[in-house]
C-alpha positions as CSV (number, residue, x, y, z in Angstrom):
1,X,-3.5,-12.0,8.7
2,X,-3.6,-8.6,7.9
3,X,-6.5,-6.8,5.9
4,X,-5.4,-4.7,3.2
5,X,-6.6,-2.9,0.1
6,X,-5.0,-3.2,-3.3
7,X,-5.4,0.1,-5.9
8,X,-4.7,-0.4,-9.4
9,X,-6.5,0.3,-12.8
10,X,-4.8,-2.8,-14.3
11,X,-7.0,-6.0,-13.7
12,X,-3.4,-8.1,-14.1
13,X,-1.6,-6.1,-11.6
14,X,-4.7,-6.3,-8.9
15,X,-5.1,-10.3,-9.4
16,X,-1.4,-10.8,-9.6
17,X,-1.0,-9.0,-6.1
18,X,-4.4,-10.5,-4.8
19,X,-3.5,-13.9,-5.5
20,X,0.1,-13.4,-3.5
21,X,-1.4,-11.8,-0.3
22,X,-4.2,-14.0,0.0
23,X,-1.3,-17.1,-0.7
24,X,0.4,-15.1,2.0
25,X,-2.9,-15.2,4.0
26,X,-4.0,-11.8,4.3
27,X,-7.7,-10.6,3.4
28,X,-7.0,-8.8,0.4
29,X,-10.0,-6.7,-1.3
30,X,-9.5,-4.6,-4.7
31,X,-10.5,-1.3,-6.1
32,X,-9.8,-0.5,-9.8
33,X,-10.2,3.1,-9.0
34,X,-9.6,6.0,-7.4
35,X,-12.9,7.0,-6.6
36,X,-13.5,3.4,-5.9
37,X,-10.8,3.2,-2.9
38,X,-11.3,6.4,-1.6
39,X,-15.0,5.1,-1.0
40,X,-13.6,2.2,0.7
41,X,-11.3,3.9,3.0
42,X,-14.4,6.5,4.0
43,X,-16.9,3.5,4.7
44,X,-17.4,1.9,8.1
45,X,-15.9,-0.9,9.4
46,X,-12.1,-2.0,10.4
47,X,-9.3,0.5,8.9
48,X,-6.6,-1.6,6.1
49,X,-3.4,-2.6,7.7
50,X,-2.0,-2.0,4.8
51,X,-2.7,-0.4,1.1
52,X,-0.9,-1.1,-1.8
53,X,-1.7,1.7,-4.9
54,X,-1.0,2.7,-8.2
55,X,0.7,6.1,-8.1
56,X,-0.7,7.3,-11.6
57,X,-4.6,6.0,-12.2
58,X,-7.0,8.1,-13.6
59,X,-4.6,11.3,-12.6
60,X,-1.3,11.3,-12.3
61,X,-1.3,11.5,-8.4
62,X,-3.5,9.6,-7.4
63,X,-1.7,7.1,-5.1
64,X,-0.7,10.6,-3.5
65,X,-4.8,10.9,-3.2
66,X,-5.4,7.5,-1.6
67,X,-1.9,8.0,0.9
68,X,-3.6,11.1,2.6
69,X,-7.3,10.0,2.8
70,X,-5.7,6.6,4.6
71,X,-3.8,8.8,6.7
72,X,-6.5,10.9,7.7
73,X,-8.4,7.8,8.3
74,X,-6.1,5.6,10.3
75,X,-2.1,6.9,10.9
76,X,-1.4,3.4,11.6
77,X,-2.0,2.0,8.3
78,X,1.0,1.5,5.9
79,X,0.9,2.8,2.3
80,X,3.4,1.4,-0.3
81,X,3.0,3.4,-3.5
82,X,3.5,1.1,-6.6
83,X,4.9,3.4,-9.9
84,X,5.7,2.2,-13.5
85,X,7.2,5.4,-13.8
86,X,9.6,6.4,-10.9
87,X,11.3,9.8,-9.7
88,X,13.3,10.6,-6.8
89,X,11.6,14.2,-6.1
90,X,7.7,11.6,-6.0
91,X,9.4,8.8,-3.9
92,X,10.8,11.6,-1.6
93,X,7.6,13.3,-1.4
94,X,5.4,10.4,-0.9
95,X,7.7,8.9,2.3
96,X,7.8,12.5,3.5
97,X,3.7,12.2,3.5
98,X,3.6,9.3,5.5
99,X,4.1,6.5,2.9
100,X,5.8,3.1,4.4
101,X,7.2,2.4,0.6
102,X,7.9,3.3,-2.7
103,X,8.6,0.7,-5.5
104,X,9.1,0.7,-8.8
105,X,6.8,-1.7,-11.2
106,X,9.6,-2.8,-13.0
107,X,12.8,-3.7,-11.4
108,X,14.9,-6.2,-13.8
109,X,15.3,-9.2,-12.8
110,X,13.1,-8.7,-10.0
111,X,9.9,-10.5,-9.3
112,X,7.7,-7.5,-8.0
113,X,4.9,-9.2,-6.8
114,X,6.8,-11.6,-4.4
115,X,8.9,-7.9,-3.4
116,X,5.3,-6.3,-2.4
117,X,4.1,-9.4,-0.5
118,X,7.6,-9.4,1.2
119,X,6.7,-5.8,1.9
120,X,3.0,-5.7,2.8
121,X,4.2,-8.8,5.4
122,X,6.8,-7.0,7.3
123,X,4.2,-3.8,7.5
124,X,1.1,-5.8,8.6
125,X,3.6,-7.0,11.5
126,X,5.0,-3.8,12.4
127,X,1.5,-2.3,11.8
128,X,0.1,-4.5,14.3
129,X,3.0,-4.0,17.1
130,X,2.2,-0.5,16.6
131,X,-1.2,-1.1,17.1
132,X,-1.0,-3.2,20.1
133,X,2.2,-1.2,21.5
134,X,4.1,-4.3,21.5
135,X,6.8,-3.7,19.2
136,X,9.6,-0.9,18.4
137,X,7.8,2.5,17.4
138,X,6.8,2.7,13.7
139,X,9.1,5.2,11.2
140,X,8.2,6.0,7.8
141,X,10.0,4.5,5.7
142,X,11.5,1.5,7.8
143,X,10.6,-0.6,5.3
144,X,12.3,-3.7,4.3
């Protein structure tokens, strides 16, 4: 079970995901802000294994925001950006940062959600090994 924080201004998007990483039996907790996660990710307590945000909320980078200050916080963690609108020049940017993933809202014929909790699995394990020193050395973006 991993611990991880889900960023997104749409209440859909953050219950959808919620529901599918608690199914997947992670501790999932939610901020419908910016300022909200970045709050989080400052407070005490365990760092997120993972962090799955919104790459345009109330700005238009602010999943680039959220990707340094859990960096800064924890190198360990693994941050898959979530965009409605996609570029090659942002995904490259963002996995140069540090980010574990970069995905696209909506794929067709693609059931997103199910693609993140797929995603947000595989980095909670690898997240761990790296932890732990147990497993193969972690590379941005090795993600599935």
């Amino acid at each position: 079970m991993a611990r991880i924080l889900v960023v997104d201004d749409e209440p859909d998007v953050q219950n959808a995901l919620k529901r599918r990483l608690e199914r997947a039996g992670h501790s999932v907790h939610c901020a419908g802000s910016t300022d909200v996660a970045l709050t989080m990710l400052v407070a005490g307590g365990p760092a997120f294994e993972v962090i799955v945000t919104d790459m345009s909320m109330e700005q238009e980078n602010s999943g680039v925001k959220i990707l340094e200050a859990a960096l800064l916080r924890d190198s360990f963690t693994a941050v898959i950006i979530l965009t409605a609108y996609g570029n090659v020049r942002n995904a490259v940017t963002c996995m140069q940062m540090g980010a574990y993933d970069y995905v696209e809202k909506n794929i067709p014929d693609v059931d997103v959600f199910e693609l993140i909790t797929l995603k947000a699995n595989r980095a909670a394990q690898q997240v761990r090994e790296r932890r732990t020193g147990s497993g193969p050395a972690f590379r941005v973006g090795s993600a599935a």
